[in-house]
Structures are given as C-alpha cells and as structure tokens.
KEMI-529505 format. One record per residue (C-alpha): residue number from 1; residue in one letter; x, y, z. Coordinates in nm, 4 decimals. Last residue first. Example, Ala and Ser with C-alpha at 12.3 -4.5 7.8 and 13.67 -1.06 7.14 Angstrom:
<nodes>
<node><num>2</num><residuo>S</residuo><c1>1.3670</c1><c2>-0.1060</c2><c3>0.7140</c3></node>
<node><num>1</num><residuo>A</residuo><c1>1.2300</c1><c2>-0.4500</c2><c3>0.7800</c3></node>
</nodes>
This chain:
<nodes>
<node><num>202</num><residuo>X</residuo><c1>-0.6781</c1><c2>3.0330</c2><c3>2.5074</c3></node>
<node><num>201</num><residuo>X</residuo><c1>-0.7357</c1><c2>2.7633</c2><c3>2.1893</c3></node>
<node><num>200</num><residuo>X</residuo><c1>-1.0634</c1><c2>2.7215</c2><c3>2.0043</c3></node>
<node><num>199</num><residuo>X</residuo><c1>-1.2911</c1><c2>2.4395</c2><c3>1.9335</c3></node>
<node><num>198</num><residuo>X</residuo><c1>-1.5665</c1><c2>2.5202</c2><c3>1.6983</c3></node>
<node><num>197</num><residuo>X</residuo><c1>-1.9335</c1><c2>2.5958</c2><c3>1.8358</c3></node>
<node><num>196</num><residuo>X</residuo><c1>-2.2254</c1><c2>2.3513</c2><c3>1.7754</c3></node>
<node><num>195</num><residuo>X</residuo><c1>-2.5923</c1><c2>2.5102</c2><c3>1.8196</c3></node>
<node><num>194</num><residuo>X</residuo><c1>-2.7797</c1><c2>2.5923</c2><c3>2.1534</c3></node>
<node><num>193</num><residuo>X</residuo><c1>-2.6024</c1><c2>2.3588</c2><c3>2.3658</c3></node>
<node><num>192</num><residuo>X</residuo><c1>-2.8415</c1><c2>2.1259</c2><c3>2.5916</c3></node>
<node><num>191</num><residuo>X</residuo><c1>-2.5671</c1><c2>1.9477</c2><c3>2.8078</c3></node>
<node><num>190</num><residuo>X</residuo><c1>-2.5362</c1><c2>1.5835</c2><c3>2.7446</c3></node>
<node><num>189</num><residuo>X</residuo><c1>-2.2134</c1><c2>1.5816</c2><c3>2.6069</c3></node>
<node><num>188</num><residuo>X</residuo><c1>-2.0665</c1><c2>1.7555</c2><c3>2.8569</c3></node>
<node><num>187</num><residuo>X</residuo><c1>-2.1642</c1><c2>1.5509</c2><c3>3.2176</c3></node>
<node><num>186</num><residuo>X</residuo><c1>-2.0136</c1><c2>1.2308</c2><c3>2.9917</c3></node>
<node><num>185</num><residuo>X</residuo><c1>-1.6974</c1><c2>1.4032</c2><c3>2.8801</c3></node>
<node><num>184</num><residuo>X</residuo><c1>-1.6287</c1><c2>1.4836</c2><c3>3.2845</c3></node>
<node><num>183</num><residuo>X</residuo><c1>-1.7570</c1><c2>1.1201</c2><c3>3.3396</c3></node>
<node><num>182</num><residuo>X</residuo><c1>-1.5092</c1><c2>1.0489</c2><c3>3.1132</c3></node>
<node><num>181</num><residuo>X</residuo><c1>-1.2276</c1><c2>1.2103</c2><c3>3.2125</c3></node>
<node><num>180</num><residuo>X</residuo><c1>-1.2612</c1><c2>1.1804</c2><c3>3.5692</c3></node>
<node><num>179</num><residuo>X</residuo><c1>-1.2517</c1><c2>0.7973</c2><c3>3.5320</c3></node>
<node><num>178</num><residuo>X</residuo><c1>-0.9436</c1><c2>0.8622</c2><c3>3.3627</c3></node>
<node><num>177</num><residuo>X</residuo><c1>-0.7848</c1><c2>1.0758</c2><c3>3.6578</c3></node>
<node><num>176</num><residuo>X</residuo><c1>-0.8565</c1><c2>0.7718</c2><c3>3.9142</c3></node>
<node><num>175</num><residuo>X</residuo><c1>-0.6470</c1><c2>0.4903</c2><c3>3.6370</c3></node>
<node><num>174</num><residuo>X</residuo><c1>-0.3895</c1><c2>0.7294</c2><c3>3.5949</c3></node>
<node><num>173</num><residuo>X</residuo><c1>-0.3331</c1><c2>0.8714</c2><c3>3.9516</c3></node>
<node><num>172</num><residuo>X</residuo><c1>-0.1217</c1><c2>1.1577</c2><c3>3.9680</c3></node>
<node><num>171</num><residuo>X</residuo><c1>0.0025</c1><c2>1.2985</c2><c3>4.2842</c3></node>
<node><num>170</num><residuo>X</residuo><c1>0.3834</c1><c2>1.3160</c2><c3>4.1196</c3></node>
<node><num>169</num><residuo>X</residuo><c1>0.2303</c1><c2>1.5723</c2><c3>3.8724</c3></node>
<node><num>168</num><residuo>X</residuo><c1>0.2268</c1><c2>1.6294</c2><c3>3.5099</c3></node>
<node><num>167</num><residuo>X</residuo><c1>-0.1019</c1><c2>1.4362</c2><c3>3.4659</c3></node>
<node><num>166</num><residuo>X</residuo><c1>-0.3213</c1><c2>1.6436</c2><c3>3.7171</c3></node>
<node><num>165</num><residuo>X</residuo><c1>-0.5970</c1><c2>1.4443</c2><c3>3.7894</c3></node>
<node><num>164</num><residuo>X</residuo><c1>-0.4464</c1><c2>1.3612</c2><c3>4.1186</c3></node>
<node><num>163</num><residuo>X</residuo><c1>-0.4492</c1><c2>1.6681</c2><c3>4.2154</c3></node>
<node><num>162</num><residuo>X</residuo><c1>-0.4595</c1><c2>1.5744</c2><c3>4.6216</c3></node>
<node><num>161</num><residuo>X</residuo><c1>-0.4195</c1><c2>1.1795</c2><c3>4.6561</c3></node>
<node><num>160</num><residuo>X</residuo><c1>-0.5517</c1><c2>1.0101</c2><c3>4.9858</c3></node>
<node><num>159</num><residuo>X</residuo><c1>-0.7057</c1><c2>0.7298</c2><c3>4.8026</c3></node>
<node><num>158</num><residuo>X</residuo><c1>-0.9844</c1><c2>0.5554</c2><c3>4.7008</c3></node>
<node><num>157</num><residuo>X</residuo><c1>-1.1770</c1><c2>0.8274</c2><c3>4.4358</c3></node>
<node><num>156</num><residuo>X</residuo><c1>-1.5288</c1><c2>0.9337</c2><c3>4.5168</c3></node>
<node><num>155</num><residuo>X</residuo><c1>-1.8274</c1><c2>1.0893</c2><c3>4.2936</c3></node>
<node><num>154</num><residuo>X</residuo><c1>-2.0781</c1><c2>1.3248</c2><c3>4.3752</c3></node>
<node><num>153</num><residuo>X</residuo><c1>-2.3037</c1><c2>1.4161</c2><c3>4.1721</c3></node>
<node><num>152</num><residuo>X</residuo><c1>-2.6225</c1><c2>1.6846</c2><c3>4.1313</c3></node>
<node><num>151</num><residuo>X</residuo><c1>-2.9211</c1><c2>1.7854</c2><c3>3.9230</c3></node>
<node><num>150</num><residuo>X</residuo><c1>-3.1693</c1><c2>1.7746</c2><c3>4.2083</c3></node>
<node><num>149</num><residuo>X</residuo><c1>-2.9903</c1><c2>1.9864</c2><c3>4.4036</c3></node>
<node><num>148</num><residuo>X</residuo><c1>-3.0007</c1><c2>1.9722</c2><c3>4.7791</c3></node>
<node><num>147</num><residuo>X</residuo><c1>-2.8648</c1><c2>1.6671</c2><c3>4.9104</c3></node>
<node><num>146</num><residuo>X</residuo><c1>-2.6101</c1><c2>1.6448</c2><c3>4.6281</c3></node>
<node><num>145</num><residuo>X</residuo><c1>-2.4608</c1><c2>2.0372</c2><c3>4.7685</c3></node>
<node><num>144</num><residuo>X</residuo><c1>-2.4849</c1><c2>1.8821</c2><c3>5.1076</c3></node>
<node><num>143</num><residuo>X</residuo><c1>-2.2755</c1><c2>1.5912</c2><c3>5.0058</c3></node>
<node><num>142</num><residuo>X</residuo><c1>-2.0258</c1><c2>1.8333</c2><c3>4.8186</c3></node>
<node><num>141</num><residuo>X</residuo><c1>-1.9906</c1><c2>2.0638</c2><c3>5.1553</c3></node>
<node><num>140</num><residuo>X</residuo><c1>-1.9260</c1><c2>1.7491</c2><c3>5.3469</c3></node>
<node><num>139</num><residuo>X</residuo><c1>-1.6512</c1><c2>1.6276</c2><c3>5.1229</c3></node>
<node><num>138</num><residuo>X</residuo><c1>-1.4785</c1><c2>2.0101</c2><c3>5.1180</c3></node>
<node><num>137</num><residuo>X</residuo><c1>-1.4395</c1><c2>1.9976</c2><c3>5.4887</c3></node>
<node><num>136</num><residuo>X</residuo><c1>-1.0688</c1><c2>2.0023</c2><c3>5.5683</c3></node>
<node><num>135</num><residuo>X</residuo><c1>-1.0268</c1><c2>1.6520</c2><c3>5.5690</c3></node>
<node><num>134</num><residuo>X</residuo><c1>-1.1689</c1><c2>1.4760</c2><c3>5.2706</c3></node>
<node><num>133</num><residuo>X</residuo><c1>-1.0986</c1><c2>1.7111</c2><c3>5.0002</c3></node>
<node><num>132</num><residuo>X</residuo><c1>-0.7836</c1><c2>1.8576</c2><c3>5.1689</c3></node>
<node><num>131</num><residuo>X</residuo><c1>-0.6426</c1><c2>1.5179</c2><c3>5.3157</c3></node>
<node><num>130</num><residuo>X</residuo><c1>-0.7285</c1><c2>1.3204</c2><c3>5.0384</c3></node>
<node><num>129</num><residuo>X</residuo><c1>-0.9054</c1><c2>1.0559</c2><c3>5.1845</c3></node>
<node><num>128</num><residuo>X</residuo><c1>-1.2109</c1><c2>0.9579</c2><c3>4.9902</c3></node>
<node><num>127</num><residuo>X</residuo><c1>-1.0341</c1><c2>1.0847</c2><c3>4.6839</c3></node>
<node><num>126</num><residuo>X</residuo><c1>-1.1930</c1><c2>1.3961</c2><c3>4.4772</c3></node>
<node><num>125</num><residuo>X</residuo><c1>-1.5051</c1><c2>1.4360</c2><c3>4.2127</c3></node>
<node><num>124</num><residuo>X</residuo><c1>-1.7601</c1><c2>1.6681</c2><c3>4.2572</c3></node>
<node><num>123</num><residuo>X</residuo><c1>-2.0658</c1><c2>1.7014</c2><c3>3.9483</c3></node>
<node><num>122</num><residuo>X</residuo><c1>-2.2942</c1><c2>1.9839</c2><c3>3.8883</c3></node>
<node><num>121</num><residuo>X</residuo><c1>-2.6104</c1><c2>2.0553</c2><c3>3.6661</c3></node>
<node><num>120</num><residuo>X</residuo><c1>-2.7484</c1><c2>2.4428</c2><c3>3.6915</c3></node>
<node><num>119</num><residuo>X</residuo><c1>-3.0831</c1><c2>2.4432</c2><c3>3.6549</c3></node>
<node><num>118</num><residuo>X</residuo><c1>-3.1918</c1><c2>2.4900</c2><c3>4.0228</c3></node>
<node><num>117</num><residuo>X</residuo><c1>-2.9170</c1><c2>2.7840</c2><c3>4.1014</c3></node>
<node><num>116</num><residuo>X</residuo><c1>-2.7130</c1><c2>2.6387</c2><c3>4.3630</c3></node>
<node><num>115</num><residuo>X</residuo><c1>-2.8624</c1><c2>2.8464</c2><c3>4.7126</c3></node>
<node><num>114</num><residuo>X</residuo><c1>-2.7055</c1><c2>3.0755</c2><c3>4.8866</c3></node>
<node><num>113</num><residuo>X</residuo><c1>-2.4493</c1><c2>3.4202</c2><c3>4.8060</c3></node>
<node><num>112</num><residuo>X</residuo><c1>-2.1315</c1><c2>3.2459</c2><c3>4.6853</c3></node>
<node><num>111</num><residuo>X</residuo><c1>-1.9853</c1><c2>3.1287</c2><c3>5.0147</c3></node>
<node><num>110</num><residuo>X</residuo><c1>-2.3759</c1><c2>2.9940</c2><c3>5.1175</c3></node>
<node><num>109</num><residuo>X</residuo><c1>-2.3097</c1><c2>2.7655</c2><c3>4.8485</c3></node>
<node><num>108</num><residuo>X</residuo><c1>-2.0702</c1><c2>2.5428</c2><c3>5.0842</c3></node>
<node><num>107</num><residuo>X</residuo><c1>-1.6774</c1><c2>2.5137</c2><c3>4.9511</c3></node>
<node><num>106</num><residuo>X</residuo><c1>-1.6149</c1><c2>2.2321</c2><c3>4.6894</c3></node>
<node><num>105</num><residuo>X</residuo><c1>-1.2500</c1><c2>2.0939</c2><c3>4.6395</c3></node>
<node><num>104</num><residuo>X</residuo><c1>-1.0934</c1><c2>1.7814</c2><c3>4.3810</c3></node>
<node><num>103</num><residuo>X</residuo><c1>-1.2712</c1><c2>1.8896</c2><c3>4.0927</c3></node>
<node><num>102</num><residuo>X</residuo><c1>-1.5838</c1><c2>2.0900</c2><c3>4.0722</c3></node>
<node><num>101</num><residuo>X</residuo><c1>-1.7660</c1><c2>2.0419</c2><c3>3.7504</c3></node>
<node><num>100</num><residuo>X</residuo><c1>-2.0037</c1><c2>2.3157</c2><c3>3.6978</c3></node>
<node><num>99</num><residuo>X</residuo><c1>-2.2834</c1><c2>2.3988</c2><c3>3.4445</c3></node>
<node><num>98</num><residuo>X</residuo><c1>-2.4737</c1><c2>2.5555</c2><c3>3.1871</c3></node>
<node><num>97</num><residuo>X</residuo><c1>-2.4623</c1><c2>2.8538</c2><c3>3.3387</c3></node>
<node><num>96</num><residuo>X</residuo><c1>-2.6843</c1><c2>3.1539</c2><c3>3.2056</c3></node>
<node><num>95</num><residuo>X</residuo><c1>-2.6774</c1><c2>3.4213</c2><c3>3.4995</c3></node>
<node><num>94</num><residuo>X</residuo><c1>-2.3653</c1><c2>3.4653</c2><c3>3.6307</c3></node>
<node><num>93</num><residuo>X</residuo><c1>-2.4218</c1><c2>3.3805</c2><c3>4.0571</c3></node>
<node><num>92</num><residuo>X</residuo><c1>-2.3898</c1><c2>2.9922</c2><c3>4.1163</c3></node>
<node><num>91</num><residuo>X</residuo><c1>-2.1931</c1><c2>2.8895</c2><c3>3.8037</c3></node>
<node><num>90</num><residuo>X</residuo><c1>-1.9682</c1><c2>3.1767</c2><c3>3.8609</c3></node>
<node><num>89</num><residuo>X</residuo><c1>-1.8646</c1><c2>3.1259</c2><c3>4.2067</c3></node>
<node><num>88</num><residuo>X</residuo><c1>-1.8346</c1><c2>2.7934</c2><c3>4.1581</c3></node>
<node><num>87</num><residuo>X</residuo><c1>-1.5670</c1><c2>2.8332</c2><c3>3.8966</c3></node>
<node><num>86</num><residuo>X</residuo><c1>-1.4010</c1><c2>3.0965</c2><c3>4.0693</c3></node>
<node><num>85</num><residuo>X</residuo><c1>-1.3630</c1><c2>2.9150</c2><c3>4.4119</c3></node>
<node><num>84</num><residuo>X</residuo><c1>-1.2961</c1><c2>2.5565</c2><c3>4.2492</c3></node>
<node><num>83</num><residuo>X</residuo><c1>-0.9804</c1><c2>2.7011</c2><c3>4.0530</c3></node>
<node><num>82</num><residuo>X</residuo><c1>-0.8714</c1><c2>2.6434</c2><c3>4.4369</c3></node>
<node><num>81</num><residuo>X</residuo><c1>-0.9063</c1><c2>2.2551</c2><c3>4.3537</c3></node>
<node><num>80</num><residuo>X</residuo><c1>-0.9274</c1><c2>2.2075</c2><c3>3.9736</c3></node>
<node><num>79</num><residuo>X</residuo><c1>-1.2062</c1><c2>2.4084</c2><c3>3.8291</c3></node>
<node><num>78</num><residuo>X</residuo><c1>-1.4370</c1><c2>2.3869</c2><c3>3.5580</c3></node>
<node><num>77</num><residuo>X</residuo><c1>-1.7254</c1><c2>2.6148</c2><c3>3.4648</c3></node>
<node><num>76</num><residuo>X</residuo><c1>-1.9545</c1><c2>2.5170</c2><c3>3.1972</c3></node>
<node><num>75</num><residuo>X</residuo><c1>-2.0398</c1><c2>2.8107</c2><c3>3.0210</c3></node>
<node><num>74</num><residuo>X</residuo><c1>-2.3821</c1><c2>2.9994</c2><c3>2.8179</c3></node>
<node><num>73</num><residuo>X</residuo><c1>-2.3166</c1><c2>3.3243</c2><c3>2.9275</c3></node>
<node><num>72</num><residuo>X</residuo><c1>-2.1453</c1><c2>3.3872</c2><c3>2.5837</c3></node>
<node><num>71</num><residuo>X</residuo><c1>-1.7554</c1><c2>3.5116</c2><c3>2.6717</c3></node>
<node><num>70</num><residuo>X</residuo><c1>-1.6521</c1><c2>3.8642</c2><c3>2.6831</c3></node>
<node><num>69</num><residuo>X</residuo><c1>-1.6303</c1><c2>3.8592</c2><c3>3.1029</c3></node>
<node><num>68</num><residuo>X</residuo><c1>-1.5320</c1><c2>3.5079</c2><c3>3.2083</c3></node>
<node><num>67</num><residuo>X</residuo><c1>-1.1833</c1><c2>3.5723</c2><c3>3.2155</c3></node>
<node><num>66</num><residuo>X</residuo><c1>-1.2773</c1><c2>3.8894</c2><c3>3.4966</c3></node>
<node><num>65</num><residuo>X</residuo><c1>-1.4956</c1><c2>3.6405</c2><c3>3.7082</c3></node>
<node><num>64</num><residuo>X</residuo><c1>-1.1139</c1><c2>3.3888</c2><c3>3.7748</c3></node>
<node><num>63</num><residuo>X</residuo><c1>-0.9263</c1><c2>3.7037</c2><c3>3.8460</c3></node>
<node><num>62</num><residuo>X</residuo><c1>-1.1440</c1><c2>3.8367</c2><c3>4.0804</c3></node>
<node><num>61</num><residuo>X</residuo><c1>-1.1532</c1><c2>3.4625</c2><c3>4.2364</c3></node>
<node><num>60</num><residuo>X</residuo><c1>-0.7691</c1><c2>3.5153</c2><c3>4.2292</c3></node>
<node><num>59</num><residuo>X</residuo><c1>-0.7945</c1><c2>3.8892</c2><c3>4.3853</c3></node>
<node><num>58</num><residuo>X</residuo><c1>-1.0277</c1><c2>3.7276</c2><c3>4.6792</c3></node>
<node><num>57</num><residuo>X</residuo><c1>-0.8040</c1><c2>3.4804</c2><c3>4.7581</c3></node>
<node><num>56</num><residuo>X</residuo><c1>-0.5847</c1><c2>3.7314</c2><c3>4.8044</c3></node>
<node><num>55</num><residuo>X</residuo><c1>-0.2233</c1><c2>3.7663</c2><c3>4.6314</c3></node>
<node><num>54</num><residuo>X</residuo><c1>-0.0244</c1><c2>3.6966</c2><c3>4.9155</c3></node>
<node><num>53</num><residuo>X</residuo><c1>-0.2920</c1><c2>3.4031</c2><c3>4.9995</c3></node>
<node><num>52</num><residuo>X</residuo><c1>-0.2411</c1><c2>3.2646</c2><c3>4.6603</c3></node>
<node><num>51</num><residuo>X</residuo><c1>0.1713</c1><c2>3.3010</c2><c3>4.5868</c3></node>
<node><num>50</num><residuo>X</residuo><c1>0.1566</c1><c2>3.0753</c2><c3>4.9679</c3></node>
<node><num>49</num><residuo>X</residuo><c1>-0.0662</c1><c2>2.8526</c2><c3>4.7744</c3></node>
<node><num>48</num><residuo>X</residuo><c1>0.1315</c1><c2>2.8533</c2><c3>4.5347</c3></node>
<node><num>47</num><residuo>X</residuo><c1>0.4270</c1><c2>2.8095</c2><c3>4.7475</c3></node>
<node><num>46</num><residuo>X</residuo><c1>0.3021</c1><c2>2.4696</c2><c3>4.9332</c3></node>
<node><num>45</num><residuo>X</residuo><c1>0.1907</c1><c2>2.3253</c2><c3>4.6341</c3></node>
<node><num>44</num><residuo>X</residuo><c1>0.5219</c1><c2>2.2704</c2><c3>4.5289</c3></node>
<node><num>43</num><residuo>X</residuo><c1>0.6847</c1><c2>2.3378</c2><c3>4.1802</c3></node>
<node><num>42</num><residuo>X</residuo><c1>0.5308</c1><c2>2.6507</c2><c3>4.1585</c3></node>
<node><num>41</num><residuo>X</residuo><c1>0.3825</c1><c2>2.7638</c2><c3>3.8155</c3></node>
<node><num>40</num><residuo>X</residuo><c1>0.3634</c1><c2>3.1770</c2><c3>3.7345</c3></node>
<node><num>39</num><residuo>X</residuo><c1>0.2219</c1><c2>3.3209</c2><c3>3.3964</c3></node>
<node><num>38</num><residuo>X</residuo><c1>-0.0077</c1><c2>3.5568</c2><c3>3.5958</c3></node>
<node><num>37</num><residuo>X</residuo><c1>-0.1806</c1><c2>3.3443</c2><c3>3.8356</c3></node>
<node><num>36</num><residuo>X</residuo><c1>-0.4981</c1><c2>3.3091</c2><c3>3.7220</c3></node>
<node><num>35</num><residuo>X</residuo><c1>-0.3944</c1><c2>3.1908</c2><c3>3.3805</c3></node>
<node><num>34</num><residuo>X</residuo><c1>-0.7362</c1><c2>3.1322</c2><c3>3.2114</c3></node>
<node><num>33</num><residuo>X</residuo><c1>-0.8105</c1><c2>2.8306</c2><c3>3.0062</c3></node>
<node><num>32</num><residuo>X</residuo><c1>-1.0899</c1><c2>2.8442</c2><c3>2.7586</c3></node>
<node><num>31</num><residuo>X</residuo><c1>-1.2185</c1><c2>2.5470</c2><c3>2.6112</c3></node>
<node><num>30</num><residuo>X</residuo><c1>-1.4836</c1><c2>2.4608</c2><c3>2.3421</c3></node>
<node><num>29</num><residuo>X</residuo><c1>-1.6054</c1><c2>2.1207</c2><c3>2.2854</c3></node>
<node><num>28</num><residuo>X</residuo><c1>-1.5324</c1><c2>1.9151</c2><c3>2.0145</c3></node>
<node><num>27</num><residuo>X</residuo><c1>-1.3858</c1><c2>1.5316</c2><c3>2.2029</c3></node>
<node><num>26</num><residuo>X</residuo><c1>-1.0404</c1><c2>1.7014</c2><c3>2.0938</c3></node>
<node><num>25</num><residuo>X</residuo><c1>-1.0774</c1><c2>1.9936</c2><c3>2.2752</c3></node>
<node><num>24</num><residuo>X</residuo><c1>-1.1879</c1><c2>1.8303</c2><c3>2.6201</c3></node>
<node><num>23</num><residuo>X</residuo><c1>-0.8690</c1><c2>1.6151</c2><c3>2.5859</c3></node>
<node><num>22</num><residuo>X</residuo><c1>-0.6815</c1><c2>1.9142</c2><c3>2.5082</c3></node>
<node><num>21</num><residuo>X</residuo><c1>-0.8141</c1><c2>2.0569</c2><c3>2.8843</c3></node>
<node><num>20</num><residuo>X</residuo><c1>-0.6412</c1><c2>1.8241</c2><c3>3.0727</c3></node>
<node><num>19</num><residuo>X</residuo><c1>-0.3301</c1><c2>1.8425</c2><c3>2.8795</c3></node>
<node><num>18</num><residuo>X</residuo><c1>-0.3455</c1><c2>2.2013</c2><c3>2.9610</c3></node>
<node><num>17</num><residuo>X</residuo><c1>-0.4186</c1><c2>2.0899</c2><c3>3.3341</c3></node>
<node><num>16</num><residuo>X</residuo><c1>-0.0781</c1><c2>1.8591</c2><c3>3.3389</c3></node>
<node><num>15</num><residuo>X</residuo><c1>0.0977</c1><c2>2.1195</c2><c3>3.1249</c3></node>
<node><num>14</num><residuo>X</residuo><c1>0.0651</c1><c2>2.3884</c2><c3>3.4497</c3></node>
<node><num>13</num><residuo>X</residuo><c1>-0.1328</c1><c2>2.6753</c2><c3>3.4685</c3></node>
<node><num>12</num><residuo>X</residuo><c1>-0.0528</c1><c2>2.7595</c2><c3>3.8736</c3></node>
<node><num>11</num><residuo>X</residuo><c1>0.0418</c1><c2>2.4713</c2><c3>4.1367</c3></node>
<node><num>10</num><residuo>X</residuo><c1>-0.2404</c1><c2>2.6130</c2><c3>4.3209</c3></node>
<node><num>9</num><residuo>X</residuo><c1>-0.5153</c1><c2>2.4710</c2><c3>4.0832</c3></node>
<node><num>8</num><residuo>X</residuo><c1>-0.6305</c1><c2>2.5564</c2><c3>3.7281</c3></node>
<node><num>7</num><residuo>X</residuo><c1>-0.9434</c1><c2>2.7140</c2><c3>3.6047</c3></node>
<node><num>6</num><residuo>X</residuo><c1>-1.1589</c1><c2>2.5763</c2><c3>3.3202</c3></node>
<node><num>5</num><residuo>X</residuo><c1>-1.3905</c1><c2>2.7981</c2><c3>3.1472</c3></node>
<node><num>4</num><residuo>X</residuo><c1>-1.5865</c1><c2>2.5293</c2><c3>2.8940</c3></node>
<node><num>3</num><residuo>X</residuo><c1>-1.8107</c1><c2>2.6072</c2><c3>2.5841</c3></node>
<node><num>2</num><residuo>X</residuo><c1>-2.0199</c1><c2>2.2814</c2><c3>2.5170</c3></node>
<node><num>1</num><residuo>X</residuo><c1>-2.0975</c1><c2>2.0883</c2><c3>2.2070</c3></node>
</nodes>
C-alpha cells in the first residue's frame, strides 16, 4: 500500500478534502494531511486565496516541503488545486517519489527546477472548462507534462467546475469526483511499495 501527502486547496483543510482522504484510508493506504493554512477555512475561494497571497505563495509551498520532512521518502504527493504547488514541487525535486496526482491545477516543470523526474508516475485530472484549469493555463502545462513523461495522464472532466472533487462544496460534482476516486485508487494500487504500512490519521 502507498504512503500519501495530500494538500488541500484555497478554501483551507476543509471536511470535503478530509473526506477525500478517508476514502484513501479505508482502501489501506497511508495518508497524511497537512494544514497549510494554519487551522483557517474560508467560506469563499476568493479569501483564501486572498489569506494565500498575504501569506506568500512561497510561505504555503514552504509550508507544504516542511510536512514532508520526518516522513519515509517513499510518498505519493497529492494536491487539490494550489495544494498542486507543494505537491509538485516535491515529487519533482525530493528524491524517492513514488508519485503525484495533481488535481484540478498543474503549473509547467520548469517552476520546480526542469524536467519530471523519469520514474516518477503522474496523473491530472480537472474539467475541460473550468475557468482556472482550463483558462489560466494549467491544461496546457498538463498536456506538455503527458508529452514528455512516459509515465503520465491526463484526464478531463465536462464542465466548467473548479473543486469539484471537493464533497463539502457547492462546486461538487458527484458523478466527476467519483471517477477521480478511482482512478486516484487505481494510480495507488499499482505503485511498487516496499512492504504494507498501516493506515494512520494526521
């Protein structure tokens, strides 16, 4: 089973990405859920974002490389839209990554330094016309990043949804989000894991 580092999106930690992260529990693998944001959740997307830039990007993706410090090397790294920018960072420049699975953003590897490491499996998901996925960039980044590596998906959503995986959120989309799921659970289950490792709770 794997050992996850998930990272949540501009709304903060909320119960939609905890409930997110249960799921990967209770299929056996082992999660670890970071609160970039210091025990604050915005009800808009608007202010945490606005909480973000105040902040620094730069503090948050700080933030995001300081929760992986202590754990194996070993990780997949999961992020949910700006829990993107930690999560790829890390997958492209800690040594040992098992993975990445880059949900609903992906910014071009030259942000992180250059090239995806070659044995480092990745999957994008996000809508086909989510304004921030699809408009802002993040689409063509992810269809460079498939061009490139040989161990690499892309799959799109219809709709013009941002966090739509989120569960607690009026952006949800059930039947978009459960697709997610299991090609999340899918990208897991076959990762080479030295050994099985017990769920825990962060």
């Amino acid at each position: 089973m794997a050992e996850v580092l998930v990272f949540h999106h501009g709304h903060g930690l909320t119960q939609g990405v905890r409930e997110f992260a249960e799921q990967l529990r209770l299929a056996g693998h082992t999660v670890h859920v970071p609160d970039l944001f210091e025990g604050q959740v915005f009800d808009s997307l608007e202010k945490g974002i606005g909480y973000a830039e105040s902040t620094g990007f730069g503090t948050i993706i700080e933030r995001g490389t300081a929760a992986a410090e202590g754990l194996p090397a070993e990780l997949v790294y999961l992020g949910f839209s700006l829990g993107v920018l930690p999560a790829q960072k890390l997958a492209q420049t800690r040594p040992g990554a098992k993975g990445a699975l880059l949900l609903e953003a992906c910014v071009p590897v030259s942000e992180f330094g250059g090239a995806w490491p070659r044995d480092v499996p990745v999957q994008v998901h996000g809508m086909d016309a989510d304004p921030f996925f699809s408009g802002e960039g993040d689409v063509d980044a992810a269809r460079a990043l498939v061009e490139t590596v040989a161990d690499a998906e892309l799959f799109l959503y219809p709709g013009d949804r941002h966090l739509f995986t989120d569960s607690g959120l009026p952006s949800h989309d059930e039947h978009a989000a459960t697709q997610v799921t299991h090609r999340v659970l899918d990208f897991l289950d076959r990762i080479k894991w030295p050994g099985t490792l017990a769920a825990c709770s962060a």
